[in-house]
C-alpha positions in Angstrom: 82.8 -26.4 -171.7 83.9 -30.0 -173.5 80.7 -32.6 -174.4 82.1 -34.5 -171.0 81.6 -31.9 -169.0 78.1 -31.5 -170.1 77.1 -35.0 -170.1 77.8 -37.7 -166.8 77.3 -41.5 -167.0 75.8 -43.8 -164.5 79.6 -44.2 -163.0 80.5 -40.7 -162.8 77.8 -40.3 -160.3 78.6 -42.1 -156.7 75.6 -45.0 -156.2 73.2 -43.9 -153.0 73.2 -46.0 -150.0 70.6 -48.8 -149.8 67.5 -48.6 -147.5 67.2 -51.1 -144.9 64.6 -53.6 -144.4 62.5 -51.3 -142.7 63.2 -48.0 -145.0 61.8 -49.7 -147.7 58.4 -51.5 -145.6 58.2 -47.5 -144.5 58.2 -46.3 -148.0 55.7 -48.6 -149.1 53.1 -48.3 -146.3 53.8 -44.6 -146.1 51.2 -43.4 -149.1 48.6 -45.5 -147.7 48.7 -44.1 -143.9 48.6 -40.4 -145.1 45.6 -41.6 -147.6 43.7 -42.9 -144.7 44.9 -39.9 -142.3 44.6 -36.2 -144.0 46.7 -34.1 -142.3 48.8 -36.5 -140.2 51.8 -34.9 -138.8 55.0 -36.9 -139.8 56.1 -37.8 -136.5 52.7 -39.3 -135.8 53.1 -41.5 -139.5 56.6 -42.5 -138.1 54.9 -44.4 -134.8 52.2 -45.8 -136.4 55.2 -47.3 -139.3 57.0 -48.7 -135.9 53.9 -50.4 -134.8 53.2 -52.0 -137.4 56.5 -53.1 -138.3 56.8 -54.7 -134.8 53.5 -56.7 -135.7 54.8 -58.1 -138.5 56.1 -62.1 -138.3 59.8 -62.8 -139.0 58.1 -64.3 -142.8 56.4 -61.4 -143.4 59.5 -59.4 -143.0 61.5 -61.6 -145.0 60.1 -60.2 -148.2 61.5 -56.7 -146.5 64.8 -58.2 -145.3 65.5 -60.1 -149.1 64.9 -56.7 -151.4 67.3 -54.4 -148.6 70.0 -57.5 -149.1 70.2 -57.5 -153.1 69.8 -53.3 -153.0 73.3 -53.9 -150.7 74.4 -55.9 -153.0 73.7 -54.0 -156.1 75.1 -50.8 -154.3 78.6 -52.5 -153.6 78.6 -53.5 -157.2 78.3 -49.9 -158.2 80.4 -48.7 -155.8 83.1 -51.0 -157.2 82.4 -49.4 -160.4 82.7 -46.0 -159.2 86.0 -46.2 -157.4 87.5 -48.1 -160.4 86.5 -45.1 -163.0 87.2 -42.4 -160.1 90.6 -43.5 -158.0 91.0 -40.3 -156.1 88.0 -41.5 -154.1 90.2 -43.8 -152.4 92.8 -41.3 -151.8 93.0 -40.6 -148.0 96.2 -38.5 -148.6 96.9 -34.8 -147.3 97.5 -33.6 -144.1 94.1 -31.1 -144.0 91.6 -34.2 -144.7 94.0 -37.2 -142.2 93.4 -34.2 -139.3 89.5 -33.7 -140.3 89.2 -37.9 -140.4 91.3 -37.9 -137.1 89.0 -35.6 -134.8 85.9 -37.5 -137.3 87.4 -41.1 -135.6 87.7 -39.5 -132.2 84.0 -38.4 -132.1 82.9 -41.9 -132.9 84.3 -43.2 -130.2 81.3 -41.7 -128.2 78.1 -43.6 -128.7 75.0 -41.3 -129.5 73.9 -39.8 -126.0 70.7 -41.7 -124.1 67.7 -40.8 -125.2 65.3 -39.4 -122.6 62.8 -41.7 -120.6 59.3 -41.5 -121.3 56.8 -40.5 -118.8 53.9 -42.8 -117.3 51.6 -41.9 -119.8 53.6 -42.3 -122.9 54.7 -45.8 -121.4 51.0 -46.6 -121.3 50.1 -45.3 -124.6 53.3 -47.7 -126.8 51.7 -50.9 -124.8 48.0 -50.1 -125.5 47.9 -48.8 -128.7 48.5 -52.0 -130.9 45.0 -53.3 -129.0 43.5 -49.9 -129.8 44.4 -50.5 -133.2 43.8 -54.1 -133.9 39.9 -53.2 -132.4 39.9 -50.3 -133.8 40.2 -50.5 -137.8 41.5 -47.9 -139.8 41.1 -45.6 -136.9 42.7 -42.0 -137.3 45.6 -41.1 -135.6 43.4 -38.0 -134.1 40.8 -40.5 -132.8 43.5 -43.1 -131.5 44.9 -40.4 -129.6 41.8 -39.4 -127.8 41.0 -43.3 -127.1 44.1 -43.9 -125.4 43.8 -40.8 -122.8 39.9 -41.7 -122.3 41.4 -44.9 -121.0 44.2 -43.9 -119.4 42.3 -41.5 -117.1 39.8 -44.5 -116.2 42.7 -46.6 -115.0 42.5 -46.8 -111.4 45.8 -45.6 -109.0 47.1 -49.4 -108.5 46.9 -49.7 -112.6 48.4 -46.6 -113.4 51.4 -47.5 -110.7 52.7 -50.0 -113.0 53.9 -48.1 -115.6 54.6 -44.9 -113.0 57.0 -47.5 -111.6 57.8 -48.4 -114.5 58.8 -44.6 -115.6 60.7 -43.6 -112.5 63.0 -46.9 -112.8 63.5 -45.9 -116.4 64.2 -42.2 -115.2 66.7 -43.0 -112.8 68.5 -45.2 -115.4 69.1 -42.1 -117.4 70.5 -40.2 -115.2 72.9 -42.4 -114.3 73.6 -43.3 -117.9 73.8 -39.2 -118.9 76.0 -38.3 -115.8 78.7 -41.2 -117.3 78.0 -39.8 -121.3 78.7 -36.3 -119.9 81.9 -37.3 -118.4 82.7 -39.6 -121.9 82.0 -36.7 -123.7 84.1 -34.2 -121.6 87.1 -36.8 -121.6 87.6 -36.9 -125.4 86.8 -33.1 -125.5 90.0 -32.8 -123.8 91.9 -34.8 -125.7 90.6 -33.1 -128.6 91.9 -29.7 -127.7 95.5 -31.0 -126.7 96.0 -32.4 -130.0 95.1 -29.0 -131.5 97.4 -27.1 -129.8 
């Protein structure tokens, strides 16, 4: 094995993608959260992130927004780089990977299926829990949790009808939108297997 083989410079090795704005608020606030939460479960870390990225101003994102631009920008740089010292990259060439990028393309043209309506409850919980939070400082995720069903089950009926409404609208929406995915999806499917045979 030759020196070259042992050793790789910074352009032998393809540049990663940059975070988004919100990738990189995420992995700064993401240390603190589990500091102030022991045992947290991840998904819980991930809707408390969301929340407090919705709080934050258009300015206070802009610090966010600026550092995810010149990562972008450095990225494309390096890509540039990369492709210059490793041409095959660009080489879309042979029958093998044109049919793998072919049925690739044709699954793209189907958008990522709905996601599933939430219930009453959970409706209840995303609009209530920046208040919770806001009165509630530093508050664990365990606690917050417990809050937000004490208060849900001393809603009255007429309250909780809001966002029961509010649910079965948003239930009836997706099945409508899954029954027309399901018949997308079955469409290029089809296609699919003609232009295998």
């Amino acid at each position: 094995m030759s020196s070259k083989d042992k050793t790789e410079t910074k352009s032998d090795v393809p540049p990663k993608k940059p975070k988004t704005a919100y990738l990189i608020f995420a992995a700064t606030k993401r240390p603190q959260i589990m500091e102030n939460n022991k045992g947290i479960k991840v998904g819980e870390i991930s809707k408390i992130i969301g929340s407090m990225w919705k709080e934050l101003t258009e300015d206070q994102k802009k610090v966010f927004v600026d550092q995810a631009e010149k990562e972008k920008a450095d990225y494309e740089k390096n890509l540039e780089e990369y492709q210059k010292n490793h041409p095959e990259t660009n080489d879309s060439s042979g029958d093998e990977r044109h049919s793998r990028k072919t049925r690739k393309h044709k699954h793209r043209k189907l958008p990522p299926p709905p996601k599933k309506p939430k219930n009453a409850y959970l409706l209840y919980s995303d609009a209530i829990r920046p208040k919770i939070m806001e009165e509630n400082k530093g508050i664990k995720v365990g606690e917050l949790s417990k809050l937000i069903s004490k208060t849900w089950k001393e809603l009255k009926e007429e309250e909780k009808e809001v966002y029961t409404k509010k649910a079965d609208e948003l239930k009836a929406q997706f099945e409508k939108e899954i029954k027309e995915y399901n018949k997308k999806r079955d469409q290029i499917d089809s296609s699919l297997s003609s232009d295998s045979d």
